[in-house]
C-alpha positions as CSV (number, residue, x, y, z in Angstrom):
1,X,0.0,0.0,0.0
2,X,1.3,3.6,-0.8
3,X,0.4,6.6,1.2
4,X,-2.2,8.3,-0.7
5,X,-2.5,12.0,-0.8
6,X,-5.3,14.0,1.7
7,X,-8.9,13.9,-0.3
8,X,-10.1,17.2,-0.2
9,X,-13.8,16.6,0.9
10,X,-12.8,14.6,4.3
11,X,-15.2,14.8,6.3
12,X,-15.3,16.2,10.1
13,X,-15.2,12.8,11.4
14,X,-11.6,11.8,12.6
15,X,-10.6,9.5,15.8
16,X,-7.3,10.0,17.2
17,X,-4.3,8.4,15.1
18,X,-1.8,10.2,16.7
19,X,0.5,7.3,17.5
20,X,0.6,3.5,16.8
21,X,-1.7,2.5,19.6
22,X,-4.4,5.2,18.8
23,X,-4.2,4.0,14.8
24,X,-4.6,0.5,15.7
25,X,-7.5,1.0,17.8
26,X,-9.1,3.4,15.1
27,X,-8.4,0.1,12.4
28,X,-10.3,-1.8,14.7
29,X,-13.0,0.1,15.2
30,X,-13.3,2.4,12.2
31,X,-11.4,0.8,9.7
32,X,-12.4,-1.6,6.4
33,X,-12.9,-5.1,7.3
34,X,-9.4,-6.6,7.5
35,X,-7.4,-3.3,8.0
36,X,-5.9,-3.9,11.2
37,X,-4.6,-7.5,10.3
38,X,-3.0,-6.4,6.6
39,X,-1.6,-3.4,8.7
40,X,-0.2,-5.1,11.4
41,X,1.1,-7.6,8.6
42,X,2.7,-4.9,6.7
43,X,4.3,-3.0,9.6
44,X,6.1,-6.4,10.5
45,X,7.6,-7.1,7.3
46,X,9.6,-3.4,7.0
47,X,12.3,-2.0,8.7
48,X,11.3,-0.3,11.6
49,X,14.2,1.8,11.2
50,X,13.2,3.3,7.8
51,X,11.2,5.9,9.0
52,X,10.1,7.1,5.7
53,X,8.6,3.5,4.8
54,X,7.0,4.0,8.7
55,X,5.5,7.0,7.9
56,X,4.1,6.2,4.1
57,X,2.5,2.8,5.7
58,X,1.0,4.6,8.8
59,X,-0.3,7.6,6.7
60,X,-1.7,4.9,4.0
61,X,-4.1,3.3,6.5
62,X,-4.9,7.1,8.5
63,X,-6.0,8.3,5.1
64,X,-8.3,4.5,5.1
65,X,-9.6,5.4,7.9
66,X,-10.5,9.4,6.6
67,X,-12.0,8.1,3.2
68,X,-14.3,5.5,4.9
69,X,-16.3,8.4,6.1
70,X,-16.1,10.7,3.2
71,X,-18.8,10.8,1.3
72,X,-17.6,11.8,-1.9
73,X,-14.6,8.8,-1.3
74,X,-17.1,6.1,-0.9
75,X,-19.3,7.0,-3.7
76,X,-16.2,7.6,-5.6
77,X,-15.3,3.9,-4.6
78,X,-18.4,2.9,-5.7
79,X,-18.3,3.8,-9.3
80,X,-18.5,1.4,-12.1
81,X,-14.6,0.5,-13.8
82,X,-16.7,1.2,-17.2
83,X,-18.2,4.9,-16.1
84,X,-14.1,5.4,-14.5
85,X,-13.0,4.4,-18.2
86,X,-15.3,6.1,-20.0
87,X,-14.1,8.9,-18.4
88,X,-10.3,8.8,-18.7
89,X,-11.0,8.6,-22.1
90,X,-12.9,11.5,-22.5
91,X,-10.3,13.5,-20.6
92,X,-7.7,11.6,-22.6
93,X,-9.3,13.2,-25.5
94,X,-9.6,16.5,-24.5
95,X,-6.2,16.8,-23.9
96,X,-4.5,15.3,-27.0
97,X,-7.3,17.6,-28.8
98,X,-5.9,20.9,-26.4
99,X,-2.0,20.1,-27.3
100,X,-3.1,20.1,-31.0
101,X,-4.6,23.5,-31.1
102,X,-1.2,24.4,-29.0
103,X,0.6,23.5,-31.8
């Protein structure tokens, strides 16, 4: 898992995840099914001494935690791979059509 940047819609809702204890507690209780466990299994296979792969893992599953209450994140979840497509294509589009008129 890769830390993923801070969706700007979050809602208010956000337990304490200020240390290792207060995240695990908020993947227990607030997290997707199976959070805590792949957490827990991911934290024991890095170096504890590489801080930066400390910090992208515990900011990965605090950000979990954030989009499981945000509305726009779930819905945005929730979309259908072909309406997602459809769409990357049509922005796909627009741009190769804006560079040509740069040109």
């Amino acid at each position: 898992m890769t830390a993923q940047p801070e969706h700007s819609g979050a809602s208010q809702f956000s337990p304490p995840m200020r240390t290792l204890a207060e995240l695990r507690e908020a993947l227990s209780t607030w997290g997707f099914p199976d959070d805590r466990q792949e957490f827990e299994k991911e934290l024991d296979a890095i170096d504890l001494d590489d801080l930066t792969r400390v910090r992208e893992l515990t900011q990965a599953y605090r950000h979990r935690i954030l989009m499981r209450y945000d509305p726009a994140a779930m819905a945005a979840l929730a979309r259908p791979t072909g309406d997602v497509d459809a769409e990357l294509r049509r922005k796909l589009a627009e741009a190769e059509a804006e560079a040509e008129a740069d040109r």
